[in-house]
PyMOL commands that place a pseudoatom at each C-alpha (Angstrom):
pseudoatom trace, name=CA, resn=UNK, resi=1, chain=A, elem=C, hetatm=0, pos=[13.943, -109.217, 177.003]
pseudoatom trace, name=CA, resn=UNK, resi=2, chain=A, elem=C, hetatm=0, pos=[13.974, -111.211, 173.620]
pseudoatom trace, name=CA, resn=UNK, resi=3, chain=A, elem=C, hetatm=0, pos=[15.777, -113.871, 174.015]
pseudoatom trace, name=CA, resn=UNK, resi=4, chain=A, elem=C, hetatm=0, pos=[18.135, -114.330, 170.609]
pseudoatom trace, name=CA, resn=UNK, resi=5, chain=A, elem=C, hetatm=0, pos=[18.663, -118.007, 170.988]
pseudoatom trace, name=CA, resn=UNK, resi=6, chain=A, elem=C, hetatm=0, pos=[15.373, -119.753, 171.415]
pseudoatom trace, name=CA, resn=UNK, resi=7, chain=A, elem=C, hetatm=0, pos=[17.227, -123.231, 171.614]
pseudoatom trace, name=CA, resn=UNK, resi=8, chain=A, elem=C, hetatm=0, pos=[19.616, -122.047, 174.066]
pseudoatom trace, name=CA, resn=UNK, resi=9, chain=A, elem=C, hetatm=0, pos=[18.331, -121.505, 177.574]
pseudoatom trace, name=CA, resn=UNK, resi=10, chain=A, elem=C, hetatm=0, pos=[18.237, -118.009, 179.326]
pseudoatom trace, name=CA, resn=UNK, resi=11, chain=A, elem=C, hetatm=0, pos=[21.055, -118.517, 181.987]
pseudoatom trace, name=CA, resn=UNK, resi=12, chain=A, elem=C, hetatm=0, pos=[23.309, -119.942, 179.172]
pseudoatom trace, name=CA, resn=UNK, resi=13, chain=A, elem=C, hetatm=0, pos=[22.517, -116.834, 176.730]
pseudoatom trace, name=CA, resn=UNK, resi=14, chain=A, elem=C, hetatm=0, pos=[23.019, -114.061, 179.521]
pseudoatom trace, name=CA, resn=UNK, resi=15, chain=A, elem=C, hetatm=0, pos=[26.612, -115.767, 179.872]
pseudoatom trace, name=CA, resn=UNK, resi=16, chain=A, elem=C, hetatm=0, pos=[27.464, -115.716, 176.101]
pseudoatom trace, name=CA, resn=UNK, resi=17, chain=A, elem=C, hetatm=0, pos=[26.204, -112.018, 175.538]
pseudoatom trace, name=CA, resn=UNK, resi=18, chain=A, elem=C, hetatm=0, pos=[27.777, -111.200, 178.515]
pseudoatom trace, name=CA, resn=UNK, resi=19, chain=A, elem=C, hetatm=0, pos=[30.987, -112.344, 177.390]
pseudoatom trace, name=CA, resn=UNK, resi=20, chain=A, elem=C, hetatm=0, pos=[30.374, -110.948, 173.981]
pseudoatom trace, name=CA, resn=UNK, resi=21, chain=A, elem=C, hetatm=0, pos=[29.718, -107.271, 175.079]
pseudoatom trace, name=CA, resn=UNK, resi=22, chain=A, elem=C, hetatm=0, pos=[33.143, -107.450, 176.953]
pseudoatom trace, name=CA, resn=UNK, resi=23, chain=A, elem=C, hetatm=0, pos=[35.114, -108.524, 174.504]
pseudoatom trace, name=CA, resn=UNK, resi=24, chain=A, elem=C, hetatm=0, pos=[37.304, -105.200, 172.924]
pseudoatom trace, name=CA, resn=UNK, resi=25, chain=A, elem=C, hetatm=0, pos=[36.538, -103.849, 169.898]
pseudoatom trace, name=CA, resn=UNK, resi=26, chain=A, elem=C, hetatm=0, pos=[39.239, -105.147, 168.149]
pseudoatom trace, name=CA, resn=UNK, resi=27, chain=A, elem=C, hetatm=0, pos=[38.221, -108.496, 168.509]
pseudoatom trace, name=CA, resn=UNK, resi=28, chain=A, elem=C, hetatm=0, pos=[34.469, -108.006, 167.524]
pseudoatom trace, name=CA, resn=UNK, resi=29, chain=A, elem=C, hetatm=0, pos=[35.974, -107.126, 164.447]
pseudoatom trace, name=CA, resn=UNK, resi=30, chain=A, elem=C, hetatm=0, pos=[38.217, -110.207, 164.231]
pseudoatom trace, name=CA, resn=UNK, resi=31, chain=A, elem=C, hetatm=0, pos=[35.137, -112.135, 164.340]
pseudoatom trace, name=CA, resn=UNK, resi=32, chain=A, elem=C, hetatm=0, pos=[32.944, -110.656, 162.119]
pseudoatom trace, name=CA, resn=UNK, resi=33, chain=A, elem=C, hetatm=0, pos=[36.165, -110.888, 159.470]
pseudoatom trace, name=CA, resn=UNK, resi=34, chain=A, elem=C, hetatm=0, pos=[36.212, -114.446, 160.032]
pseudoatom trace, name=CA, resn=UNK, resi=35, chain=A, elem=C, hetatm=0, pos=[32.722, -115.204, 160.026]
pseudoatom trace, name=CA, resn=UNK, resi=36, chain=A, elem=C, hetatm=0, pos=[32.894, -113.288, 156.639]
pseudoatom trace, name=CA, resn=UNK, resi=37, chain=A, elem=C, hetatm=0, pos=[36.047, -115.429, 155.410]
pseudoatom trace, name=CA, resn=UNK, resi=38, chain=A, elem=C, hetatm=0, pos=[33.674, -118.807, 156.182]
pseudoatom trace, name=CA, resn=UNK, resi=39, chain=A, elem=C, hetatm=0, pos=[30.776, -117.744, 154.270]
pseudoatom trace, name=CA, resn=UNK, resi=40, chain=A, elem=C, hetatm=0, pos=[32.746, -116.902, 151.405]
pseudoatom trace, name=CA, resn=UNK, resi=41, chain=A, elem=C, hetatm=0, pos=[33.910, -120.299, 151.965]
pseudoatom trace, name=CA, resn=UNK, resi=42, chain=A, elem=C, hetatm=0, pos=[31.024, -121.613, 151.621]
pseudoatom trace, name=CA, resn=UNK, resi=43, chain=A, elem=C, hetatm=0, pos=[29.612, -119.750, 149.212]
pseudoatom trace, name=CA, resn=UNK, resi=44, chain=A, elem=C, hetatm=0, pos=[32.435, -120.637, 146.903]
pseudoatom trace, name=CA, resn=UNK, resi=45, chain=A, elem=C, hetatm=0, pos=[32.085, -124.571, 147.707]
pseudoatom trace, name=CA, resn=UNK, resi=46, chain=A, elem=C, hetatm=0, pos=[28.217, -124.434, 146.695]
pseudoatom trace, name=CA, resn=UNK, resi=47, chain=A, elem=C, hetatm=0, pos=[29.401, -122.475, 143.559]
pseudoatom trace, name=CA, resn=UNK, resi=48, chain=A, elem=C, hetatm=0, pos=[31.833, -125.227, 142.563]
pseudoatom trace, name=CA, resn=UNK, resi=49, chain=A, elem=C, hetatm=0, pos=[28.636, -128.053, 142.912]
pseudoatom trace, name=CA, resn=UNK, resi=50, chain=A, elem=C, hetatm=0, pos=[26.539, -125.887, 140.901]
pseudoatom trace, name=CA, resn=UNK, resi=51, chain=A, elem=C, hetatm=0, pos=[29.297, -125.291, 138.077]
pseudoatom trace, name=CA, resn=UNK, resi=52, chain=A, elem=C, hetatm=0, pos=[31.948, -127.632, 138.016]
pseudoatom trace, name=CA, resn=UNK, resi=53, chain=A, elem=C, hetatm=0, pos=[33.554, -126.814, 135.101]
pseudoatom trace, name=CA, resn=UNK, resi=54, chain=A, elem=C, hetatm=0, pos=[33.537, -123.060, 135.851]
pseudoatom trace, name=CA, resn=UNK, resi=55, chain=A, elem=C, hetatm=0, pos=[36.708, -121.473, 136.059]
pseudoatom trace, name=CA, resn=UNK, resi=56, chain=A, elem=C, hetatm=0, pos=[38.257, -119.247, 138.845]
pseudoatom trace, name=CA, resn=UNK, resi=57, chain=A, elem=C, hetatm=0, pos=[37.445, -116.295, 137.273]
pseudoatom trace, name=CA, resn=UNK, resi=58, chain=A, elem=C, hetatm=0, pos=[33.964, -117.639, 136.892]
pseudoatom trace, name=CA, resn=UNK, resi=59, chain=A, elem=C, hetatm=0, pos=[33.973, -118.516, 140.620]
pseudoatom trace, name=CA, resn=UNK, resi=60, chain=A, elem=C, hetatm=0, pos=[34.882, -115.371, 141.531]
pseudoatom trace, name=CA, resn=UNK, resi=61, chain=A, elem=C, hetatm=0, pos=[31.966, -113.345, 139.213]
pseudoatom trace, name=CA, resn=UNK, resi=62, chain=A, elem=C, hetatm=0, pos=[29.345, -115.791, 140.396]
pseudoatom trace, name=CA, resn=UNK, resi=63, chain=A, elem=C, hetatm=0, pos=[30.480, -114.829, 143.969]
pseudoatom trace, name=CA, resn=UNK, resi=64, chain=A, elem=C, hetatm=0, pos=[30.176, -111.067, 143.318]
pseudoatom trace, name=CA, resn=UNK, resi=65, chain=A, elem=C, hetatm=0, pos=[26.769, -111.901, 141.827]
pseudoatom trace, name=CA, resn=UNK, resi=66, chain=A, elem=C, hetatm=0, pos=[25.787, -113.580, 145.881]
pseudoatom trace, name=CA, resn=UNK, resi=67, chain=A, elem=C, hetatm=0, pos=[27.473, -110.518, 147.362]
pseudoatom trace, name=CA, resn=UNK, resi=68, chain=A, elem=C, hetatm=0, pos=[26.762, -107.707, 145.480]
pseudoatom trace, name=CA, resn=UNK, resi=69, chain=A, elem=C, hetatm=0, pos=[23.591, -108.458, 143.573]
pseudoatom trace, name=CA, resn=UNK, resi=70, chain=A, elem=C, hetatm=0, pos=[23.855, -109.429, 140.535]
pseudoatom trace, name=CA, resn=UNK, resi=71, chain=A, elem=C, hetatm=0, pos=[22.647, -105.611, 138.707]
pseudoatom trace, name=CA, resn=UNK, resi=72, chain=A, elem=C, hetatm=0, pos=[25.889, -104.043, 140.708]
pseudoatom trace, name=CA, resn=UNK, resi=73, chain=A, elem=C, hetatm=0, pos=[28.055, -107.217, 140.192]
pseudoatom trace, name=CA, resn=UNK, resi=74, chain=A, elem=C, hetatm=0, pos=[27.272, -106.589, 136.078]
pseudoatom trace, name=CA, resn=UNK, resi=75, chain=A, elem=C, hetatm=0, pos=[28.033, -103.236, 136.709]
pseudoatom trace, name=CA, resn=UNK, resi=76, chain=A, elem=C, hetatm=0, pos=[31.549, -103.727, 138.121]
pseudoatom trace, name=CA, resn=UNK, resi=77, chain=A, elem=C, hetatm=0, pos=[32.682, -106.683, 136.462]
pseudoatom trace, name=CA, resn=UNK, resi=78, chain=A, elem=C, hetatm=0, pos=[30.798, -107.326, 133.312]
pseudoatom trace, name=CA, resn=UNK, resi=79, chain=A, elem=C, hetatm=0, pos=[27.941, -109.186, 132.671]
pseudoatom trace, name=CA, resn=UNK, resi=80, chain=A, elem=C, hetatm=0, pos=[28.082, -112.762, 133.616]
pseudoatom trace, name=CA, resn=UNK, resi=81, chain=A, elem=C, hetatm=0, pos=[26.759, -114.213, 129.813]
pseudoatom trace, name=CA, resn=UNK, resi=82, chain=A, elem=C, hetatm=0, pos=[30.980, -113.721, 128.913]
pseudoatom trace, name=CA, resn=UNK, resi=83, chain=A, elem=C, hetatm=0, pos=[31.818, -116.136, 131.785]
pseudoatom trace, name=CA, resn=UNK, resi=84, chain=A, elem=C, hetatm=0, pos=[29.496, -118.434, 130.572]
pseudoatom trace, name=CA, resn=UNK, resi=85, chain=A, elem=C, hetatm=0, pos=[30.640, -117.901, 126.996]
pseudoatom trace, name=CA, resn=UNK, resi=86, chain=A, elem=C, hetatm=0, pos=[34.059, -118.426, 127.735]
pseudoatom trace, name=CA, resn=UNK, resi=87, chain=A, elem=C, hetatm=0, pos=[33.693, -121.442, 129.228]
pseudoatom trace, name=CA, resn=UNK, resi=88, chain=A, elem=C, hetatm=0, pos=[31.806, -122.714, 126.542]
pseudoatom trace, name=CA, resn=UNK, resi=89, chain=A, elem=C, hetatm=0, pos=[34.341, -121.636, 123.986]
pseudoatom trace, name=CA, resn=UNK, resi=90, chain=A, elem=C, hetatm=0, pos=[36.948, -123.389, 126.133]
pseudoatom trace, name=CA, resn=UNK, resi=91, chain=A, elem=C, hetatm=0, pos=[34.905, -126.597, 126.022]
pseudoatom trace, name=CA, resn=UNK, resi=92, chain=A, elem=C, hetatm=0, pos=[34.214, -126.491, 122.159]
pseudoatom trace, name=CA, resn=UNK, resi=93, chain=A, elem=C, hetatm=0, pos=[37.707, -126.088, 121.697]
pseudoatom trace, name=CA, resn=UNK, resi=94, chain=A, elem=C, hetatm=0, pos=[38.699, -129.089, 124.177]
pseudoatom trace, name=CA, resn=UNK, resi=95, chain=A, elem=C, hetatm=0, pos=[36.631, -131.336, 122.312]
pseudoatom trace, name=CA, resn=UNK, resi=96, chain=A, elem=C, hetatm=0, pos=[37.768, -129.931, 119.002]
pseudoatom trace, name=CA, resn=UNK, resi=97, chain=A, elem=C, hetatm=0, pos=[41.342, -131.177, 120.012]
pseudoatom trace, name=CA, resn=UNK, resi=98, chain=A, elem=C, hetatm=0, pos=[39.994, -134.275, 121.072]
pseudoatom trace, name=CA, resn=UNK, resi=99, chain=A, elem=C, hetatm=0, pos=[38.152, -134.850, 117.948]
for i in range(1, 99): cmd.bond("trace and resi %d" % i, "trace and resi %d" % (i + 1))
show_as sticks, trace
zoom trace
């Protein structure tokens, strides 16, 4: 058998995979949908390092661009140069007020 979790020994893995195949179906799908809420999460938190000034809506595009590709992300919600635009536009006119 391959074992799936080299760092975990092979008593302790037949246990968890054991107690994963029982589990209904209904909960196997719980658990995927949170394990998909985290690495959106996540995804989102490394997004706001990389772009700190980005907007939401920014966020949001630069996410689709992670989970879709970016070709089918451009496809469905624009290209990402009018994000980047924007938020330019929003800064020139920030420091325009400030000037």
């Amino acid at each position: 058998m391959t074992r799936l979790f080299p760092d975990t020994s092979p008593e302790a893995e037949a246990v968890l995979l054991e107690g994963l195949r029982r589990l209904p179906p209904w909960r196997k799908l719980e658990m995927v949908g949170q394990l998909n809420q985290t690495m959106r999460q996540l995804l989102l938190i490394g997004l706001r390092q990389r772009y700190p000034e980005a907007s939401p809506q920014e966020l949001r595009r630069r996410l689709a661009d992670l989970l879709l590709g970016p070709e089918l992300a451009a496809r469905v919600y624009g290209p990402l140069e009018a994000a980047d635009a924007d938020r330019t536009h929003r800064r020139h006119a920030q420091s325009d007020r400030g000037a």
